[in-house]
C-alpha positions as CSV (number, residue, x, y, z in Angstrom):
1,X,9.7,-83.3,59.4
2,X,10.7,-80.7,56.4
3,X,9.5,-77.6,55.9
4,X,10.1,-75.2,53.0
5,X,12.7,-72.9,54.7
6,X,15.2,-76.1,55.3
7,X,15.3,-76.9,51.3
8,X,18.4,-74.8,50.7
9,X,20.6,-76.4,54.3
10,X,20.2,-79.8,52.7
11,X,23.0,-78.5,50.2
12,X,26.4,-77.7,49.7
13,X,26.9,-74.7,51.1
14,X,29.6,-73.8,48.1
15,X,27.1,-74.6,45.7
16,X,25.7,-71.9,43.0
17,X,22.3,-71.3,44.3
18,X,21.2,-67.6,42.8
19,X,22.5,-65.9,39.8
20,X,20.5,-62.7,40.6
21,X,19.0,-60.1,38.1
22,X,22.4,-57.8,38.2
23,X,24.9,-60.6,37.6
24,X,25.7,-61.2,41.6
25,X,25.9,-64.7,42.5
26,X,25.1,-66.6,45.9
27,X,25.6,-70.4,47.1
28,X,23.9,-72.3,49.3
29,X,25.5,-71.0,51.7
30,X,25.5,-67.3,51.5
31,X,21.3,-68.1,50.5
32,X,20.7,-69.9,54.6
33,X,23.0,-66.3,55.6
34,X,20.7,-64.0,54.3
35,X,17.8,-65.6,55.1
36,X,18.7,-65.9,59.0
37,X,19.7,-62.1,58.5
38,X,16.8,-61.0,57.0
39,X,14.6,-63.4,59.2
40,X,16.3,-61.8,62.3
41,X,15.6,-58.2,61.1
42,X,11.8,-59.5,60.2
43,X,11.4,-60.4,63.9
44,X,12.8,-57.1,65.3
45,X,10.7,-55.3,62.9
46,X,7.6,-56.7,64.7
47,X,6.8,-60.1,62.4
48,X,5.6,-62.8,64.3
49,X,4.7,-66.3,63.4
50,X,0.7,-66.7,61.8
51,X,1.5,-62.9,60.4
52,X,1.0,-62.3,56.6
53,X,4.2,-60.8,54.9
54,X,3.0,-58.6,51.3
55,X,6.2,-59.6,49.2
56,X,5.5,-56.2,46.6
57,X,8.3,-57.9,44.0
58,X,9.8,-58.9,40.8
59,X,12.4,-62.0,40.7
60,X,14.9,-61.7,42.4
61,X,17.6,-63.1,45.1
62,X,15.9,-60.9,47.8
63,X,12.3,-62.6,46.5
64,X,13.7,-65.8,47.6
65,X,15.9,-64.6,50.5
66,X,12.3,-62.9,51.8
67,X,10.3,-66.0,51.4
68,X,12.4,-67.9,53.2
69,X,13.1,-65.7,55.7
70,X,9.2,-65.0,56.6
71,X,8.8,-69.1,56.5
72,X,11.9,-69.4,58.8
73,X,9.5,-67.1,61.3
74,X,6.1,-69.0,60.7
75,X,4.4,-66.2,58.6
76,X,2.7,-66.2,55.7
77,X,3.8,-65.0,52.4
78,X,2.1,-63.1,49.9
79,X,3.9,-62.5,46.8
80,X,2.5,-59.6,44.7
81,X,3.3,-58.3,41.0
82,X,5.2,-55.1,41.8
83,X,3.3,-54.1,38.5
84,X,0.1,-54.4,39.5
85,X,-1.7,-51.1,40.5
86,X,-2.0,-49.2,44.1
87,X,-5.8,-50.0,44.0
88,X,-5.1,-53.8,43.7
89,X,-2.4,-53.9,45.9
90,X,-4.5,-51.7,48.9
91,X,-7.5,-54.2,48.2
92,X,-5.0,-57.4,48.9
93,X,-3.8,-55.7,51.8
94,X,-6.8,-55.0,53.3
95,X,-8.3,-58.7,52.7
96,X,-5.5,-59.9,54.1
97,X,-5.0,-58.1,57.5
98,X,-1.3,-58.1,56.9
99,X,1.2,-57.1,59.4
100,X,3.9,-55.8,56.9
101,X,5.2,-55.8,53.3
102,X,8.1,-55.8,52.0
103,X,9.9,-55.1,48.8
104,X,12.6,-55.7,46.0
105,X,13.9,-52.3,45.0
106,X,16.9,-53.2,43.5
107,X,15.2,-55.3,40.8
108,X,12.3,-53.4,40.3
109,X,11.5,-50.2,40.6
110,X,7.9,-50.6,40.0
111,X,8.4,-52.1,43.4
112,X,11.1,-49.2,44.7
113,X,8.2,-46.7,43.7
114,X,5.4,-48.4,46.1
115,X,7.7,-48.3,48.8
116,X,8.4,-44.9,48.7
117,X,4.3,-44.3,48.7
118,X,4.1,-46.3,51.7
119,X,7.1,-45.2,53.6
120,X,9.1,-48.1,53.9
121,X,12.1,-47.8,55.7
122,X,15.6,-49.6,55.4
123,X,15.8,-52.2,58.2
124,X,18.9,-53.7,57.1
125,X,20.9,-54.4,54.3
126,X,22.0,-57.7,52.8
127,X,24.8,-58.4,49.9
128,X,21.4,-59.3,47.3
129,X,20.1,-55.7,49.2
130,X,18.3,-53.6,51.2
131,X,15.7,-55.0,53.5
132,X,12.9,-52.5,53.1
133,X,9.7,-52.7,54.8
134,X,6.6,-50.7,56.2
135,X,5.8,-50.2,59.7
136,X,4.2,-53.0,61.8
137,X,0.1,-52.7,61.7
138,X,-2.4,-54.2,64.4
139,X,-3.1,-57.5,62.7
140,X,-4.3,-60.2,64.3
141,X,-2.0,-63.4,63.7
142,X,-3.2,-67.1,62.7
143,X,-2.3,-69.7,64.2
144,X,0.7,-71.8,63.7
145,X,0.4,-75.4,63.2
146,X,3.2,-78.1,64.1
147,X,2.5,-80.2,60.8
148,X,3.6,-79.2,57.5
149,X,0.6,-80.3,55.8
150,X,-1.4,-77.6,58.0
151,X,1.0,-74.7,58.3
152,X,0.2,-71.8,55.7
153,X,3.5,-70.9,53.9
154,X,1.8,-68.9,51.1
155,X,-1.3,-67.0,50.8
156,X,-1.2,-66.2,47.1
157,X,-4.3,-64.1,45.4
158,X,-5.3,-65.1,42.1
159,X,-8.8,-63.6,40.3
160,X,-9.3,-66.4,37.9
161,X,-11.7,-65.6,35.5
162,X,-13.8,-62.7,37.7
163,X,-12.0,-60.0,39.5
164,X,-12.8,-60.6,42.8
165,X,-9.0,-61.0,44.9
166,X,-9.7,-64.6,46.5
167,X,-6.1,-65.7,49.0
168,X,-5.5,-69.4,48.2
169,X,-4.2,-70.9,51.3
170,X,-1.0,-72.9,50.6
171,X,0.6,-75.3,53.2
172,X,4.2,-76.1,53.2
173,X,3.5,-79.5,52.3
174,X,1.1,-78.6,49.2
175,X,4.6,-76.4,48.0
176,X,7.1,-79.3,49.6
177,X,5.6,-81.8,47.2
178,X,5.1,-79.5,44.2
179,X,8.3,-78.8,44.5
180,X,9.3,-82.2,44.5
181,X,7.6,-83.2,41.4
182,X,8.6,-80.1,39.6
183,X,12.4,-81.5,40.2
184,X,11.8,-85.1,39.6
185,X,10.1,-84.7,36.0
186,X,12.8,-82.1,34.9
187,X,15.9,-84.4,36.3
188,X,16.8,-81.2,38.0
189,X,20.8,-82.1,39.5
190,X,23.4,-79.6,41.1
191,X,24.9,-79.1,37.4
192,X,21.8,-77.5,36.0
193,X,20.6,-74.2,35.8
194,X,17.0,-73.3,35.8
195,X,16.0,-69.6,34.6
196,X,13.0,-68.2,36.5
197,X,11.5,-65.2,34.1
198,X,8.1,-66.3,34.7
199,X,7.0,-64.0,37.8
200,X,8.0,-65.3,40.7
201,X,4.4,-64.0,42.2
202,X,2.8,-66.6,40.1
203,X,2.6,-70.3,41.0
204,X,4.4,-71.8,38.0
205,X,7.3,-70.0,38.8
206,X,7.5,-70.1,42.6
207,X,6.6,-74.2,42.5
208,X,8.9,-75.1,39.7
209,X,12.0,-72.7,38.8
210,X,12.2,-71.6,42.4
211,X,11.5,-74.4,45.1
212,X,12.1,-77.0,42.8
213,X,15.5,-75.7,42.0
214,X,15.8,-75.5,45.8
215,X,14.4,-79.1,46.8
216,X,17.6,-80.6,44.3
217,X,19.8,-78.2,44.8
218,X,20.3,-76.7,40.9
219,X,21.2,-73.2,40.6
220,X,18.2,-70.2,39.5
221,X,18.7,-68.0,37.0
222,X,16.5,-64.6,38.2
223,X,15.1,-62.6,35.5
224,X,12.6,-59.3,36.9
225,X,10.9,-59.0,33.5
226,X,10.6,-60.8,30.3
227,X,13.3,-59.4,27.7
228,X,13.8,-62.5,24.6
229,X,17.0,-61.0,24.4
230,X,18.4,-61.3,27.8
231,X,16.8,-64.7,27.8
232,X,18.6,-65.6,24.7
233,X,21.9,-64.5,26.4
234,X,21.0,-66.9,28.8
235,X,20.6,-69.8,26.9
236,X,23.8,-68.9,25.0
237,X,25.6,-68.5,28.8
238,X,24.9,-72.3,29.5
239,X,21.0,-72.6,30.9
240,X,20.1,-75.5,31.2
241,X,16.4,-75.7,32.2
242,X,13.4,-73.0,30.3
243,X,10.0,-73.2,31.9
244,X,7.7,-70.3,29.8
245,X,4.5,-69.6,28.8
246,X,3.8,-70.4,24.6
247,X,4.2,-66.0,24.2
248,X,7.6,-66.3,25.4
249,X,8.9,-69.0,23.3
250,X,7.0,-67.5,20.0
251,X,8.9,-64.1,21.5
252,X,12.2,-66.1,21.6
253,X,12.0,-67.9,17.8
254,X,11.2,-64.1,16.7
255,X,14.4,-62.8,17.8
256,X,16.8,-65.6,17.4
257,X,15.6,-65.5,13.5
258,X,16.5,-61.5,13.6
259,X,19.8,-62.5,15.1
260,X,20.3,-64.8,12.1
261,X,19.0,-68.2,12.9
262,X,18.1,-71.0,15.7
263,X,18.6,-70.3,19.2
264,X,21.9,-70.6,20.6
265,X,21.9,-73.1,23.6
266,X,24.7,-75.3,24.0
267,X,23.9,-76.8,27.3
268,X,19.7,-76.3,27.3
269,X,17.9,-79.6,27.6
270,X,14.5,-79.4,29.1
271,X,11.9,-76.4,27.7
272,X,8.1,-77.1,28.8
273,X,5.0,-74.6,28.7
274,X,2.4,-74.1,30.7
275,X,0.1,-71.1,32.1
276,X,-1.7,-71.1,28.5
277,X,-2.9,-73.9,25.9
278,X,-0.7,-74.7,23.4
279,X,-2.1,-75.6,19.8
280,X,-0.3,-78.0,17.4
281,X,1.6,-75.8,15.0
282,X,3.1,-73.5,17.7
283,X,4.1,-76.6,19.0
284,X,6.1,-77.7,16.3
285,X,7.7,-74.3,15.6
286,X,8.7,-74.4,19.3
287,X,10.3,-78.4,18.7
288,X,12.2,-77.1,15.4
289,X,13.7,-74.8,16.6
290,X,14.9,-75.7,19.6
291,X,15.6,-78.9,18.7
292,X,14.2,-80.5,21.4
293,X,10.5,-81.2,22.1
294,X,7.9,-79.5,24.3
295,X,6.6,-80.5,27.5
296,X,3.4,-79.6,28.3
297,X,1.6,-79.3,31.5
298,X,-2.0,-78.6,33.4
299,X,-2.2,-76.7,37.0
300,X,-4.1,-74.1,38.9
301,X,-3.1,-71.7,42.0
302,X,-5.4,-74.3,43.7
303,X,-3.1,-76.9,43.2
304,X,-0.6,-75.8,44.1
305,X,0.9,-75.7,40.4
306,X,0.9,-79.0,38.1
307,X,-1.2,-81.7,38.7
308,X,-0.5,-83.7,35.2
309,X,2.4,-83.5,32.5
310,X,3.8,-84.5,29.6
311,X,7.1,-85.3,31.4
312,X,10.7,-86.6,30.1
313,X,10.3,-90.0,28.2
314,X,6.5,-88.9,26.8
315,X,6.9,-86.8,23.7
316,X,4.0,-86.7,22.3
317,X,2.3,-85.4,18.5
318,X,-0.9,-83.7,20.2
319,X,-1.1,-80.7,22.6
320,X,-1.9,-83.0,25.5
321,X,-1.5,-82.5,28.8
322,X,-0.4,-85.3,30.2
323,X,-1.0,-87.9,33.0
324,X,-1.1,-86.8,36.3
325,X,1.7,-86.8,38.6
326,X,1.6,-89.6,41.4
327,X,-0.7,-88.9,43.7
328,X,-3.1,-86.9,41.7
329,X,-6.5,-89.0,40.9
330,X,-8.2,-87.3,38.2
331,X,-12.0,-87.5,37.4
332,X,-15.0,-85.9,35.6
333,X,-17.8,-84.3,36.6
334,X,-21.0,-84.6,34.8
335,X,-19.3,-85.6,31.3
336,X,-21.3,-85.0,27.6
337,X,-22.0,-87.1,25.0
338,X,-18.5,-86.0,23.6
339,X,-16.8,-87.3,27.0
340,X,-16.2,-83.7,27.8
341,X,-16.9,-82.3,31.7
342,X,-15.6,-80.7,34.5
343,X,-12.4,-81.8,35.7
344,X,-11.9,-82.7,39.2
345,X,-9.2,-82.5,41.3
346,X,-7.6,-84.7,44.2
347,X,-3.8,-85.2,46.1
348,X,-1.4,-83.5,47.7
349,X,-1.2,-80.3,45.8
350,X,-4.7,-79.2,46.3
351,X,-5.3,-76.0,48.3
352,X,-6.1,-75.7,52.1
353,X,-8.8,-73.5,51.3
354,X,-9.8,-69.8,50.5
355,X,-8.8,-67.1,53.1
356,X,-11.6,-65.7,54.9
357,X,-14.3,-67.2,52.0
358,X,-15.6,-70.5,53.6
359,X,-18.3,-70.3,51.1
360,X,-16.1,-69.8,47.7
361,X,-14.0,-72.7,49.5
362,X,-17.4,-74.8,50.1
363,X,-18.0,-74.3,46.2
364,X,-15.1,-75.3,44.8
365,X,-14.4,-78.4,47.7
366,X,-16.9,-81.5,48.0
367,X,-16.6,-83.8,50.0
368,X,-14.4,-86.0,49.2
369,X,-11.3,-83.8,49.0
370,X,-12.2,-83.3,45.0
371,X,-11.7,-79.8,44.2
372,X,-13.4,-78.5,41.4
373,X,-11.3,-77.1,38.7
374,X,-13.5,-74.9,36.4
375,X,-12.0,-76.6,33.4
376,X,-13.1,-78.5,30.9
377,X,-11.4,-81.6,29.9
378,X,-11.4,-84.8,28.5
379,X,-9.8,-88.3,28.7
380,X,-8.5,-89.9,25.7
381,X,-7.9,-93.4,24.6
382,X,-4.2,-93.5,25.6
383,X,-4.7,-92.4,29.0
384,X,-3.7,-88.8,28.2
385,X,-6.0,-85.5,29.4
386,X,-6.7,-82.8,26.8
387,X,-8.1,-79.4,28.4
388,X,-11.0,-78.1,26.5
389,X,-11.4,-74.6,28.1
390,X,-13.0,-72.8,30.7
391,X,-16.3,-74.2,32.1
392,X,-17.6,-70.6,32.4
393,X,-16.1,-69.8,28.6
394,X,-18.1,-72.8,27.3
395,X,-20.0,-71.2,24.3
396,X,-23.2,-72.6,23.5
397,X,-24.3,-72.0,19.8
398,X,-27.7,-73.1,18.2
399,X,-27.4,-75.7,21.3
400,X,-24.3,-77.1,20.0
401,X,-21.6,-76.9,22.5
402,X,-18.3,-75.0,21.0
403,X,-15.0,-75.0,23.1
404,X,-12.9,-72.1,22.5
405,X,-9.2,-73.8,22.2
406,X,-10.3,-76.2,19.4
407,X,-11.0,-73.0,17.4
408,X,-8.4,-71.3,18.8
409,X,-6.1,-74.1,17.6
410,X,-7.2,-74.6,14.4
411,X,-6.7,-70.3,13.9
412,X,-3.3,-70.7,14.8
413,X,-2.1,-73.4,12.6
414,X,-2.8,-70.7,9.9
415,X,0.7,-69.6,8.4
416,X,0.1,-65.7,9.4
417,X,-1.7,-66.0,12.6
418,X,0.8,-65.6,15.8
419,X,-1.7,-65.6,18.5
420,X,-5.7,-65.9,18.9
421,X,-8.2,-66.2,21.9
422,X,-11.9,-67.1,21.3
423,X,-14.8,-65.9,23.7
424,X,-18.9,-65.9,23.2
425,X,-21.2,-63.1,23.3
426,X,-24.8,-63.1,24.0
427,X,-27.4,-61.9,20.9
428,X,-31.0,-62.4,21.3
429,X,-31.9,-66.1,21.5
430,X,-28.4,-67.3,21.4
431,X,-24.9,-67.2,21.7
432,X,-22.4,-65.9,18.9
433,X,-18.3,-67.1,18.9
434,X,-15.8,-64.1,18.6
435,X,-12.2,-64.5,17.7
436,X,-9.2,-62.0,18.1
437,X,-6.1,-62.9,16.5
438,X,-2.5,-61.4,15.7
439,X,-0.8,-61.9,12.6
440,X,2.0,-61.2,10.4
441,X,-0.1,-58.8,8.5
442,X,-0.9,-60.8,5.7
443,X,-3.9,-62.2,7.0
444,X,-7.8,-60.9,6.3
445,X,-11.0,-61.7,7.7
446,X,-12.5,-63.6,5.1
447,X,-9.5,-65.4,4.3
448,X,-9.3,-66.8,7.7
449,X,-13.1,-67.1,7.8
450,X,-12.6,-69.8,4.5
451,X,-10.1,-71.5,6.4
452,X,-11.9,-71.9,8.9
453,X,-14.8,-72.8,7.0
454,X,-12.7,-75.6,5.5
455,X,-11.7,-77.5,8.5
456,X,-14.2,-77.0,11.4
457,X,-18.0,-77.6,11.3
458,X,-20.2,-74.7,10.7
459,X,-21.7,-73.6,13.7
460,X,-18.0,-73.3,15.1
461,X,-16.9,-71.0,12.9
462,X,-16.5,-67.5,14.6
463,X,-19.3,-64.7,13.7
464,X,-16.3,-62.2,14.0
465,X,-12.8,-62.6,12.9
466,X,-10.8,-59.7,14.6
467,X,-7.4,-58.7,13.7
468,X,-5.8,-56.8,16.1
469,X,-2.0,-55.6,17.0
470,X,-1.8,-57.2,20.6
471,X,-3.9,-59.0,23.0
472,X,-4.4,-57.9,26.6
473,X,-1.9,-60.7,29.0
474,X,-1.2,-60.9,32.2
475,X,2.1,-60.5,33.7
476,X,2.6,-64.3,33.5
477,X,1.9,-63.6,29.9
478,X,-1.7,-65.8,30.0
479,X,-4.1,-63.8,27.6
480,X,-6.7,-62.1,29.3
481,X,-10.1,-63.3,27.5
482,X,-11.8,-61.5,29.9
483,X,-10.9,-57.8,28.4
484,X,-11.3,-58.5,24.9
485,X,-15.1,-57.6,24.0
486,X,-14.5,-54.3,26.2
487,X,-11.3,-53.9,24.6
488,X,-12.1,-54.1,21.4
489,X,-15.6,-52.9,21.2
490,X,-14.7,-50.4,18.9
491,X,-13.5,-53.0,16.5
492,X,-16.7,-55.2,16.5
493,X,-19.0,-52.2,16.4
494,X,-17.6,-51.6,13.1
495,X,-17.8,-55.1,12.0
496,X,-20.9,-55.0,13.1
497,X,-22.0,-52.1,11.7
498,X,-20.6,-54.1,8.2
C-alpha cells in the first residue's frame, strides 16, 4: 500500500530533492527530516487525522515539507494562493471547517502578511523555515479511511467558470497515479531537474512538477512567482524539465530576444503547456525557439490534473491535445452535426466528489463513474482530441454554433497579436462574438476585422475587435474570460457608441 507522504523514503536520501526559492538546497533525506519535524509539531499544535490544514502559500520547500507533513498525520490539505484576498480566503475557511492553517513566510510575504492578521504563531522552526500557524479551532474531523483510493489527501477549491468556492475532494490514489503519469510521459530520472513556477496551489503544478518529481525521485526547482528572468537563469543553470502555461513561454521568448537571442538551456529537454489552449502560431514560436517541440495537454482540478497528452514520441503540427493516458476512457456527450459535444470523463484521476455539495457532485457524476467535464471537444480522424471551449462559453450566433478558440486561434496567428480571448454577449434576439486582444501596437480593428474576414466564415467573425494593454489572468496565468465585458465595458461602450 503507498500513500503520498512515502514518495520521497523510496529515494536516496543524498539525493537533490528541493532547490528552494532562496538558493538552499535539501535531499531526500533532509525532505523525510522536515517533514517528521513539522508533522510532529502539527500534532502538538492540535492537528489530528480527517482535519483540514489551509496551506496560505507560494512555492516553496516549506509548501512541500507542509503537505507532506499534514498527509504523514491523515489530514487534509488545502493549498491556497497567498495572493488571493482576505474575503476569499475567510470564505474557504469557513466552507471548509478547517482546524488550522499554516503559512510560507519566507517565500512570500503576501503569505507572512495574512499570518500576521490572523495571529499565527511560531511553533517551530525548520532549516527551509519557520513553522507558523494559527490556533487550533472546534472543527469536527472526517474520517480516515485505510485505502488510498478513499483517503482525502487534498481538498483543493477551484471556481471554474462561476465564483462560487466548490472543495474538490482528492484521494491519495487520484494524486499517486497523477503523479505517476506526470513522471512517466516526461522520462523524469534522478539526473533531471523539474522547475515548479506554476503555483503550487494549482493542480498542474502540485500533480506534475511536485509529486511527480517526488514519485521518480528528480530534483524541484521552487519558484514563489513568475519572473521570465529568474526562469531564464534557470534554464541557463542546467533545468532540465519546463512545465508552463502559453503566457509564460510568450513572456520567456520576449526577454531572451532583449537579452540578444534564443534561450539559453544547455541541459532543457522536455517544455509542455497546459492550463490554457494553445493556437498554432504560438506554437511554433514556442518550437523555434526553443528548439524543441511542445507538448500539449488536457486536465481539470476534477481530475486530478491531465487526463490526455501529447506526450514524448508524438509531436505533432496541430494544437491537439492528445490521447489519453492509460486508464482514461474518453467519450462524448450528445455530439453535433460537426462531431462536437461534451467531453466526458472516466479513470483513476477523477475526483472523489465535491465537499459538502452532494448536489454539484450529482451534476457533474452519472452513473457510471463519467464525470462531466464542461468542455467541448472533438475526436479526430487520427485518434487525437482537440478541445473546442467551454460548454457554458459556447456562442450561438444566427443559430450557428461559434467556438471561441477557433477564433481565438485564427486572431493569434496574426503577426501583431500576442494574446486574445473571445466571449458572447446577449443583444435582442441573439447572441453577438466579442474579442479582446493584445498586440505589438501595430494592429487596428478593422485590420484585424479583414483578416479575419479573410479566413473564417462570416457569422464568426467578432462584432467587436478590442485592443487592450493586458487581459485579466489568474495566478496560474489562465485568462480570466469571465471579467472581460465588466472590465472593459468602457471600451465597448465606445465602440458601441461608434
Amino acid at each position: 500500500m503507498t500513500w503520498l507522504h512515502d514518495l520521497p523514503r523510496r529515494h536516496a536520501a543524498g539525493s537533490r530533492a528541493i532547490l528552494d526559492h532562496d538558493g538552499a538546497a535539501f535531499t531526500y533525506g533532509e525532505l523525510c527530516a522536515m517533514a517528521d519535524a513539522m508533522a510532529e509539531a502539527l500534532s502538538a499544535h492540535g492537528l489530528r487525522p480527517g482535519d483540514r490544514l489551509l496551506l496560505v502559500c507560494e512555492n516553496s520547500a516549506t509548501y512541500a515539507v507542509a503537505c507532506l507533513a499534514a498527509w504523514q498525520i491523515g489530514a487534509w490539505v488545502s493549498p491556497l494562493n497567498a495572493r488571493q484576498s482576505e474575503g476569499e480566503i475567510e470564505a474557504i475557511r469557513a466552507h471548509s471547517g478547517a482546524r488550522m492553517m499554516l503559512f510560507t513566510p519566507e517565500a512570500s510575504p503576501a503569505a507572512a502578511a495574512h499570518a500576521d492578521r490572523l495571529g499565527a504563531a511560531r511553533i517551530g522552526t525548520l532549516p527551509c523555515g519557520a513553522i507558523l500557524a494559527t490556533e487550533a479551532q472546534e472543527a469536527q474531523p472526517e474520517s480516515v479511511a485505510d485505502d488510498p483510493a478513499a483517503r482525502i489527501a487534498v481538498l483543493m477549491y477551484t471556481t471554474g467558470t462561476t465564483s462560487a468556492p466548490k472543495g474538490v475532494m482528492l484521494s491519495h490514489a487520484n494524486l499517486l497515479y497523477a503523479a505517476r503519469t506526470a513522471a512517466e510521459i516526461r522520462g523524469l530520472t534522478p539526473d533531471d531537474e523539474v522547475i515548479a513556477v506554476l503555483p503550487g496551489t494549482h493542480i498542474f503544478c502540485l500533480a506534475a512538477p511536485f509529486l511527480g518529481s517526488l514519485h521518480h525521485g528528480a530534483s524541484i526547482r521552487f519558484m514563489p512567482r513568475f519572473s521570465p528572468g529568474a526562469v531564464l537563469d534557470a534554464l541557463a543553470e542546467g533545468a532540465t524539465i519546463l512545465p508552463a502555461v502559453p503566457q509564460m513561454f510568450q513572456a520567456l521568448i520576449q526577454e531572451a530576444a532583449t537579452r540578444g537571442g534564443a534561450p539559453e538551456a544547455p541541459r532543457l529537454r522536455y517544455i509542455s503547456s497546459g492550463g490554457a489552449p494553445l493556437d498554432p502560431a504560438f506554437k511554433e514560436r514556442t518550437e523555434a525557439a526553443f528548439g524543441l517541440p511542445l507538448y500539449n495537454g488536457y486536465g481539470l482540478t476534477e481530475t486530478t490534473s491531465g487526463v490526455c497528452g501529447t506526450n514524448a514520441g508524438m509531436r505533432r503540427g496541430d494544437v491537439s491535445v492528445g490521447v489519453p493516458f492509460p486508464g482514461v476512457e474518453l467519450a462524448l456527450e450528445a455530439p453535433d452535426a460537426e462531431g462536437v459535444g461534451e467531453l466526458l470523463v472516466r479513470g483513476p484521476g477523477v475526483m472523489r466528489g465535491y465537499y459538502r455539495d452532494p448536489a454539484a457532485t450529482a451534476a457533474a457524476m452519472r452513473e457510471d463513474g463519467f464525470l462531466r467535464t464542461g468542455d467541448l471537444a472533438r475526436q479526430d480522424e487520427t485518434g487525437a482530441w482537440h478541445i473546442a471551449g467551454r460548454r457554458k462559453e459556447l456562442i450561438i450566433r444566427s443559430g450557428f454554433n461559434v467556438y471561441p478558440p477557433e477564433i481565438e486561434a485564427m486572431l493569434t496567428r496574426h503577426p501583431a497579436v500576442r494574446q486574445a480571448a473571445v466571449v458572447g454577449r446577449a443583444v435582442p434576439g441573439n447572441e453577438e462574438v466579442l474579442a479582446f486582444c493584445t498586440t505589438d501596437g501595430t494592429a487596428t480593428e478593422p485590420a484585424l476585422r479583414d483578416w479575419l474576414k479573410e479566413r473564417l466564415t462570416a457569422y464568426k467573425v467578432p462584432s467587436r475587435i478590442i485592443i487592450v494593454e493586458t487581459l485579466p489572468a489568474s495566478a496560474a496565468g489562465k485568462i480570466l474570460k469571465r471579467h472581460l465585458v465588466t472590465e472593459f465595458a468602457h471600451l465597448l461602450d465606445r465602440a458601441d457608441a461608434s
